[in-house]
C-alpha positions in Angstrom: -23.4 16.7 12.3 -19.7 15.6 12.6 -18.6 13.2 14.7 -14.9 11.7 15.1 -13.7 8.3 15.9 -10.3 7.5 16.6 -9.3 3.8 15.5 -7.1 2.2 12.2 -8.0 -0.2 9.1 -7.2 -3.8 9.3 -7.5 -5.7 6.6 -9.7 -3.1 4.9 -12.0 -2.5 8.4 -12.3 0.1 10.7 -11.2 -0.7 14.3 -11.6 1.4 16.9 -10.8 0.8 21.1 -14.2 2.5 21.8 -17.6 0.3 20.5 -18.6 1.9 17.6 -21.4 0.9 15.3 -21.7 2.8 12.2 -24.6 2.0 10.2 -24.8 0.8 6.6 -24.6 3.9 4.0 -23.9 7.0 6.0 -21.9 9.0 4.4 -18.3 9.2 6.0 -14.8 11.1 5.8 -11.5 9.1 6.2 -8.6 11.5 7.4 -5.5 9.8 7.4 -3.1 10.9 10.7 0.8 10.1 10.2 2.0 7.2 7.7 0.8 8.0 4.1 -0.6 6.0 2.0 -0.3 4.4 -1.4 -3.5 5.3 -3.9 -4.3 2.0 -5.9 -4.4 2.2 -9.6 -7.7 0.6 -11.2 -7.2 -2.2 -14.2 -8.1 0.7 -16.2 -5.9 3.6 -15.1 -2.7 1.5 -15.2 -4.6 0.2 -19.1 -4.3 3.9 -19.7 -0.5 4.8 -18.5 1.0 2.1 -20.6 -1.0 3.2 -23.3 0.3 7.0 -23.8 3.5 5.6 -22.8 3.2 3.0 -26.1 2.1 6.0 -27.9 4.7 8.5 -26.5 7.6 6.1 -27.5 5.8 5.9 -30.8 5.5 9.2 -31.8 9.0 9.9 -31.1 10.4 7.9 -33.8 10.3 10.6 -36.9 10.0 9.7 -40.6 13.1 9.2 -41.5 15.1 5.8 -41.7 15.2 3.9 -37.9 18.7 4.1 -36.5 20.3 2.8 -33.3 19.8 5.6 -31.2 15.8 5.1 -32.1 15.7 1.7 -30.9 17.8 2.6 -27.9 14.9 5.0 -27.0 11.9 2.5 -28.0 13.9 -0.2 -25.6 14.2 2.6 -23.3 10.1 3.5 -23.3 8.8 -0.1 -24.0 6.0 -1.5 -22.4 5.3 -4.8 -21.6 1.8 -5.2 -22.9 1.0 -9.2 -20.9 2.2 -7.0 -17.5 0.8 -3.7 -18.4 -2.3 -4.6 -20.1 -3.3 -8.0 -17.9 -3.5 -9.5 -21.0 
């Protein structure tokens, strides 16, 4: 059975103008009407990103001797590992 409430999140609740009790572990679906939203990147995911992005800048310098234009494109793909790792 479906049923819809209308209402909004606040700080991480739903509110709604009608008194609704939903009880603890039913199983819901969240459709978001009008302003989108921003998906939050886990500890890991973001771990991850800077991670082929370390590798990416990496595997773009080639065998031969390191010249300018490669450390242009390392300081150009560098990663911050403190701010992108949480280290």
């Amino acid at each position: 059975m479906y049923t819809t409430y209308r209402g909004y999140f606040q700080n991480g609740r739903f509110v709604s103008p009608e008194l609704v009790t939903i009880p603890d572990n039913i199983e819901v679906q969240v459709t978001i009407i009008g302003d989108e939203i921003s998906l939050v990147k886990t500890k890991a995911q973001r771990q991850n990103e800077a991670l082929k992005r370390f590798f990416a800048a990496v595997d773009s310098i080639e065998d031969e001797p390191i010249t300018d234009d490669d450390i242009a494109v390392l300081e150009n793909n560098r990663v911050n590992f403190r701010k992108e790792l949480d280290l």
